[in-house]
PASE-936184 format. One record per residue (C-alpha): residue number from 0; residue in one letter; x negated, y, z. Coordinates in nm, 3 decimals. Layout:
# PASE-936184
{i: NUM aa: A east: X north: Y up: Z} .
...
This chain:
# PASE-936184
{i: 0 aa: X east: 0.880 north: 0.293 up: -1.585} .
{i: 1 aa: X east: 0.808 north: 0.484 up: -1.272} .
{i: 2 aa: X east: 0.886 north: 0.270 up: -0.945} .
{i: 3 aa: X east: 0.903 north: 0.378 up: -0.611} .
{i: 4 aa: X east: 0.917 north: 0.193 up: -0.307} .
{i: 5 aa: X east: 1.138 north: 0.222 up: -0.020} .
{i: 6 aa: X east: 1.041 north: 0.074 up: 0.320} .
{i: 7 aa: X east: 1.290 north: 0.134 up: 0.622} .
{i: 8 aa: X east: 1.239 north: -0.047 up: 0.950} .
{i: 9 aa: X east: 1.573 north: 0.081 up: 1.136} .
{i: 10 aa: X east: 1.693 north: -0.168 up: 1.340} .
{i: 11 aa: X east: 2.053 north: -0.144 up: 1.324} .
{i: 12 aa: X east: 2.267 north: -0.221 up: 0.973} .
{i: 13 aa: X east: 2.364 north: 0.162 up: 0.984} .
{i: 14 aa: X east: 2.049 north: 0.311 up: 1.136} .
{i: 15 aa: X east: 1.981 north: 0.717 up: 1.102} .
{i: 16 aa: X east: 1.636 north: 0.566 up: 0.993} .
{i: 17 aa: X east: 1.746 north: 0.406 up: 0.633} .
{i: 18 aa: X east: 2.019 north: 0.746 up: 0.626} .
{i: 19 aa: X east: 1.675 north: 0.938 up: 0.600} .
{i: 20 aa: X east: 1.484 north: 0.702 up: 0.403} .
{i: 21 aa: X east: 1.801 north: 0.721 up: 0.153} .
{i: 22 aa: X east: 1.803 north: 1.101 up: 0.179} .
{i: 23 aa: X east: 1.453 north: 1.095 up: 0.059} .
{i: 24 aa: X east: 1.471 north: 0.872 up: -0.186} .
{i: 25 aa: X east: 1.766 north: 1.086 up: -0.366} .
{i: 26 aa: X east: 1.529 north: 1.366 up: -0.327} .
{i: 27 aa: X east: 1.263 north: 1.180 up: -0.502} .
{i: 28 aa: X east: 1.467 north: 1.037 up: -0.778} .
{i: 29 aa: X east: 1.574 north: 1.415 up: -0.784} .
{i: 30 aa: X east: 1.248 north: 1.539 up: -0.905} .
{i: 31 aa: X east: 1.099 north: 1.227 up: -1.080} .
{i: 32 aa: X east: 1.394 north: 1.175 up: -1.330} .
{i: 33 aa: X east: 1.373 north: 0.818 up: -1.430} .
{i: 34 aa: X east: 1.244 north: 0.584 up: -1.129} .
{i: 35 aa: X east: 1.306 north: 0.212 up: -1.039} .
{i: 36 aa: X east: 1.383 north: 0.203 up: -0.669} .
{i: 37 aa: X east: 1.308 north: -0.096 up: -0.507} .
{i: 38 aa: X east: 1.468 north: -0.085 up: -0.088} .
{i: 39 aa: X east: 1.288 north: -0.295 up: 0.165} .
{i: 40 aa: X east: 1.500 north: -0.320 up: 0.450} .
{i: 41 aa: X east: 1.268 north: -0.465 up: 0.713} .
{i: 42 aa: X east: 1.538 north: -0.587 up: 0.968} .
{i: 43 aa: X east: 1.610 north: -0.885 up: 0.704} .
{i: 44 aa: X east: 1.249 north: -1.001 up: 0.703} .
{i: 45 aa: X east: 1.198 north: -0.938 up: 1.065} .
{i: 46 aa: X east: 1.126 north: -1.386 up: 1.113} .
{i: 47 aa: X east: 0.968 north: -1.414 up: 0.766} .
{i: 48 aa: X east: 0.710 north: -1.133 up: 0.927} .
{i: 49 aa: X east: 0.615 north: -1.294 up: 1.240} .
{i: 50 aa: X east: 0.570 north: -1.643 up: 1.000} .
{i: 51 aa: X east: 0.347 north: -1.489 up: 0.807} .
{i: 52 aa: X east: 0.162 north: -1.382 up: 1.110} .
{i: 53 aa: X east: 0.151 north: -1.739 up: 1.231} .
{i: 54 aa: X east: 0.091 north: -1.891 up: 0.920} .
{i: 55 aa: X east: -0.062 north: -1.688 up: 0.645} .
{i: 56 aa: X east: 0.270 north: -1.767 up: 0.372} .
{i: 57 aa: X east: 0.461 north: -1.495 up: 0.345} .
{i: 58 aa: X east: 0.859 north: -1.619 up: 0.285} .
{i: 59 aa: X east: 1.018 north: -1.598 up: -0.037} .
{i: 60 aa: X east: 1.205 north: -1.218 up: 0.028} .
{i: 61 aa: X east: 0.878 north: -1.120 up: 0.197} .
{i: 62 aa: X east: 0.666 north: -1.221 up: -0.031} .
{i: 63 aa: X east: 0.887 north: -1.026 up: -0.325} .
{i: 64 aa: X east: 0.874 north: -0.723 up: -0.019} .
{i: 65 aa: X east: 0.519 north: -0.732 up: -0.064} .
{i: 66 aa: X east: 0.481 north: -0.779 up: -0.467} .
{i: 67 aa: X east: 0.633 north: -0.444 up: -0.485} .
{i: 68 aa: X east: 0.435 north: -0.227 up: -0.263} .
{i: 69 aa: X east: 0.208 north: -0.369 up: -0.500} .
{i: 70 aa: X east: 0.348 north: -0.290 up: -0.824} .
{i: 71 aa: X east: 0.479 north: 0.060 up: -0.692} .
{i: 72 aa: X east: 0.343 north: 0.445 up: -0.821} .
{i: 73 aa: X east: 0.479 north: 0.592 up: -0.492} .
{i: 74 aa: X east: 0.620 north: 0.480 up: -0.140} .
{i: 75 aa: X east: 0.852 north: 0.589 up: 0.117} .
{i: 76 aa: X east: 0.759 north: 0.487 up: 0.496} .
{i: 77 aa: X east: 1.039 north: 0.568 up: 0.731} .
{i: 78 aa: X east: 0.992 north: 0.430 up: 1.095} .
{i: 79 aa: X east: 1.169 north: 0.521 up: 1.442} .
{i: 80 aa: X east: 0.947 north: 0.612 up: 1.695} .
{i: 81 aa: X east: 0.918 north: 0.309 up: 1.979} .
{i: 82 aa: X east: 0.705 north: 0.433 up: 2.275} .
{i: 83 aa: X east: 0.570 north: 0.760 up: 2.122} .
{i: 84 aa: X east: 0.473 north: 0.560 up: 1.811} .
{i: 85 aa: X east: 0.584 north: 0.315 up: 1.461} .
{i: 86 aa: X east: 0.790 north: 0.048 up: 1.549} .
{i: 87 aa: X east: 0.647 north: -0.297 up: 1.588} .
{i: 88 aa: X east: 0.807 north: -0.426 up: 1.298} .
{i: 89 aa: X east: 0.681 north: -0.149 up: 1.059} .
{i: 90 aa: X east: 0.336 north: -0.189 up: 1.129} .
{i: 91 aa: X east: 0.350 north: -0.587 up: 1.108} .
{i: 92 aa: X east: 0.470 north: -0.480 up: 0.782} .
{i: 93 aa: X east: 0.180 north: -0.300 up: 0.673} .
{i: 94 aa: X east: -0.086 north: -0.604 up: 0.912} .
{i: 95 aa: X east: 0.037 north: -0.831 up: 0.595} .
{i: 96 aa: X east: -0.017 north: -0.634 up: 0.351} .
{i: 97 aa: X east: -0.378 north: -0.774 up: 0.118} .
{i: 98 aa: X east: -0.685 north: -0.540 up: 0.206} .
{i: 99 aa: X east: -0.682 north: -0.243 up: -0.128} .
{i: 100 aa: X east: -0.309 north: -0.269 up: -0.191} .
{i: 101 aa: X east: -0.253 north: 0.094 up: -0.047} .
{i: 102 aa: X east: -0.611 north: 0.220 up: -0.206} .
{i: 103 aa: X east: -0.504 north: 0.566 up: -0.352} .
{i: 104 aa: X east: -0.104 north: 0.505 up: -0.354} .
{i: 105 aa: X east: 0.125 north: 0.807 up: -0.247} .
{i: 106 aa: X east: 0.295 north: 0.800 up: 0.063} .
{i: 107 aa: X east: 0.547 north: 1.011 up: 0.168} .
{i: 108 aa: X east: 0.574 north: 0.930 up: 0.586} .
{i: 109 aa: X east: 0.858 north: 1.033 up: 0.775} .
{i: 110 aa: X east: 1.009 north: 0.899 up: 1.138} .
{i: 111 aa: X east: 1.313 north: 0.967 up: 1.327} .
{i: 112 aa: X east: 1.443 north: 0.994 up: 1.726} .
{i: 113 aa: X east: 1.649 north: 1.094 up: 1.970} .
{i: 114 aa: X east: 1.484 north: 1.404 up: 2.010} .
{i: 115 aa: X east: 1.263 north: 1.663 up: 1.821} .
{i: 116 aa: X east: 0.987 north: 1.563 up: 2.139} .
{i: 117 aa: X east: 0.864 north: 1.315 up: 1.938} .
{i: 118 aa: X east: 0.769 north: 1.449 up: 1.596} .
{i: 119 aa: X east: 0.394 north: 1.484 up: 1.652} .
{i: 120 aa: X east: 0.421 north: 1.106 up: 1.582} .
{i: 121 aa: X east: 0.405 north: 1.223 up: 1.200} .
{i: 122 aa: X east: 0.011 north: 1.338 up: 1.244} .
{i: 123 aa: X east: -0.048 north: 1.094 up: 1.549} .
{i: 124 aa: X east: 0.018 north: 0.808 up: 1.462} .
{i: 125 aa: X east: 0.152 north: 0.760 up: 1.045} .
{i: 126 aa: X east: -0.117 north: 0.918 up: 0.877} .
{i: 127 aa: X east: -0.385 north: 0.774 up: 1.058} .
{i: 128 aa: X east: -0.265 north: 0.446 up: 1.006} .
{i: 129 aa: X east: -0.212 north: 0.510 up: 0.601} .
{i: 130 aa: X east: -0.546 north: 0.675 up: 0.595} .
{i: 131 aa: X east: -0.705 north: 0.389 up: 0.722} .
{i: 132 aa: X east: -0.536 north: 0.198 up: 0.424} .
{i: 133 aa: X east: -0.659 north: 0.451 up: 0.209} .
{i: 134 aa: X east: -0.331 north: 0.558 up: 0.141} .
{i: 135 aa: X east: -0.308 north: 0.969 up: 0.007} .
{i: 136 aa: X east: -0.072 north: 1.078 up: 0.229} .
{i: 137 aa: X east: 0.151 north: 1.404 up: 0.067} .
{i: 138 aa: X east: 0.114 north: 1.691 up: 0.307} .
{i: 139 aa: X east: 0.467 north: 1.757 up: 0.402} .
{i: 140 aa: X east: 0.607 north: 1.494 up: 0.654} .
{i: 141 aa: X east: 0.959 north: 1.452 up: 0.736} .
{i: 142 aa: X east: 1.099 north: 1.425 up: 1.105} .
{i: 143 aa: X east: 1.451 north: 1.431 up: 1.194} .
{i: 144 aa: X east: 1.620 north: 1.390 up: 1.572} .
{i: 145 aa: X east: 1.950 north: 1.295 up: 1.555} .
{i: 146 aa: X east: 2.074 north: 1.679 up: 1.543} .
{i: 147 aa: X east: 1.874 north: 1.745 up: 1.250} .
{i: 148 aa: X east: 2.081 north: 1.518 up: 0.995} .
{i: 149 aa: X east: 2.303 north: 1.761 up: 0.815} .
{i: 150 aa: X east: 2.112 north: 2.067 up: 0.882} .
{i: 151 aa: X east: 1.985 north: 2.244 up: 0.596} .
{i: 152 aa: X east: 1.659 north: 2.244 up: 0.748} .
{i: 153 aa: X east: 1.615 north: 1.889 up: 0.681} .
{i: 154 aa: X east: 1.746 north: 1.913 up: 0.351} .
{i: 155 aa: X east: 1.433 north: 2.190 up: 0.262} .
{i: 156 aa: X east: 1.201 north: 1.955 up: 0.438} .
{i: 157 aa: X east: 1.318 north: 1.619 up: 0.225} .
{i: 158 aa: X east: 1.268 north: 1.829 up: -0.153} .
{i: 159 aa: X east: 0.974 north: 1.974 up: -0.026} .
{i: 160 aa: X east: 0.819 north: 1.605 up: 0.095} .
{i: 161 aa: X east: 0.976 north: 1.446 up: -0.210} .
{i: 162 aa: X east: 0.841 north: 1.706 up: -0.448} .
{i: 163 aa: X east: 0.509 north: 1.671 up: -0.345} .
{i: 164 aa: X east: 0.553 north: 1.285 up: -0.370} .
{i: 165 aa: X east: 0.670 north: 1.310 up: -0.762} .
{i: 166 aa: X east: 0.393 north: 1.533 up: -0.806} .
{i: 167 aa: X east: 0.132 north: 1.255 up: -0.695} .
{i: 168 aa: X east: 0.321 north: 0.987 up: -0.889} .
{i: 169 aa: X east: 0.315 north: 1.166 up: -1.208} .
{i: 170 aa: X east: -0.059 north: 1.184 up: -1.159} .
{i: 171 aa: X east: -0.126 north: 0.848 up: -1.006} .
{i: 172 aa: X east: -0.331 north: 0.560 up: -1.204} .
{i: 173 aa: X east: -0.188 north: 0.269 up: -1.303} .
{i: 174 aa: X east: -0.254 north: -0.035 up: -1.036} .
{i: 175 aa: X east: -0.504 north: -0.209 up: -1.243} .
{i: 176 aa: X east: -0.682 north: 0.067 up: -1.319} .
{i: 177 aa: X east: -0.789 north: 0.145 up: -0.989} .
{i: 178 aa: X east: -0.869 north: -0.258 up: -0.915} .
{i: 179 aa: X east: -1.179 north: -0.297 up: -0.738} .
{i: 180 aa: X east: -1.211 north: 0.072 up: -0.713} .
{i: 181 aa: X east: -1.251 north: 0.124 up: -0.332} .
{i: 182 aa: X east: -1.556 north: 0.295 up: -0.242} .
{i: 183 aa: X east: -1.798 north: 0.187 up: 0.021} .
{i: 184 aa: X east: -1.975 north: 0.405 up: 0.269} .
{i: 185 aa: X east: -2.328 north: 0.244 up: 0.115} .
{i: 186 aa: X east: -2.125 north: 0.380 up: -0.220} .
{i: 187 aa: X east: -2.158 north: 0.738 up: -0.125} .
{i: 188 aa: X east: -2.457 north: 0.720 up: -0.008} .
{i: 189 aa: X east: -2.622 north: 0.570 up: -0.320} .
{i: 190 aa: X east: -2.485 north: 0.829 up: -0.550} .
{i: 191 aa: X east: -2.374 north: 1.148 up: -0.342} .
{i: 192 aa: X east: -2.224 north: 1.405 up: -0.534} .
{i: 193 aa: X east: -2.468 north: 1.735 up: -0.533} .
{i: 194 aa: X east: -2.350 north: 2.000 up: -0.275} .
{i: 195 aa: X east: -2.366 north: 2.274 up: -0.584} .
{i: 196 aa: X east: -2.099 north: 2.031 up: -0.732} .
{i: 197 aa: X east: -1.889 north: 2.036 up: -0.428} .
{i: 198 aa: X east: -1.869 north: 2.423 up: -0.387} .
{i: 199 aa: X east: -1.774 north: 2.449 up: -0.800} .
{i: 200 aa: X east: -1.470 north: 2.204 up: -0.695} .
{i: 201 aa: X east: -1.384 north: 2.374 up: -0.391} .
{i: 202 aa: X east: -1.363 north: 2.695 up: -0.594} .
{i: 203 aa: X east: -1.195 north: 2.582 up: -0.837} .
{i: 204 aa: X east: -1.429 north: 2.698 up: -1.110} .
């Protein structure tokens, strides 16, 4: 089956950051069908993080945390913005996770804040981070301020986000497949791919 998973790092037990990570989630599990959801709430593994940071063992609910970014076709990142950027907390998340977990996974990135001043965070700060993990980030991002949430507006950006993050799923290989996959730079340059190749596939023909 399909799994997706579903990383929040709101701080508060009713935070407007898991409302929109649970807004696009439904959206998701709107246009995949069938999906095993899997939630990871990072305020409960807040200690086991900064452990693992000291010690190199992740806990036994941070440790399951990371198994299924692992096993997962598709993942939704939802972060408030601290300081113009991710929390500290979500990106300790993603410091633990084992070098080539993210290599080619969808991610569908998406922040929230007080006000619409900060959503440049979106291009700023997420996808640089998940394309240094080799993440493919899905083109749409989703922001919301706190007068976004129930304005239709928000509602068109979630389907559009979460439709583009189905899309990638459906076409994503398995985790195993893509094992040892990652390619170097000295990969590229051994066996470049011919610039008469690149213009058919930019064409489309």
């Amino acid at each position: 089956m399909t799994s997706l998973a579903v990383v929040s790092a709101g701080l508060s037990t009713a935070s407007s950051t898991r409302l929109l990570a649970n807004t696009l989630t439904a959206a998701t599990v709107e246009s995949l069908g069938e999906v095993e959801v899997t939630t990871i709430e990072l305020r409960d593994l807040a200690h086991q993080l900064t452990d693992h940071m000291l010690t190199g063992f992740p806990g036994v609910k941070l440790g399951e945390a990371i198994e299924a970014i692992r096993r997962a076709d598709g993942i939704i990142a939802v972060t408030p913005v601290f300081a113009a950027s991710y929390s500290g907390l979500f990106k300790t998340f993603f410091d633990v996770l084992d070098e080539g977990v993210l290599d080619g996974k969808p991610v569908l990135v998406a922040a929230t804040a007080g006000t619409a001043r900060h959503s440049l965070v979106l291009d700023h700060a997420l996808r640089p981070l998940f394309s240094y993990l080799h993440a493919v980030v899905v083109p749409t991002g989703v922001f919301a301020a706190i007068d976004d949430f129930g304005d239709e507006g928000l509602e068109r950006r979630a389907a559009r986000a979460a439709g583009e993050l189905a899309e990638l799923m459906g076409k994503a290989p398995s985790a195993t497949s893509t094992a040892g996959a990652r390619r170097t730079v000295e990969d590229e340059f051994a066996a470049p791919t011919p610039f008469h190749q690149l213009l058919r596939q930019a064409s489309g023909t």
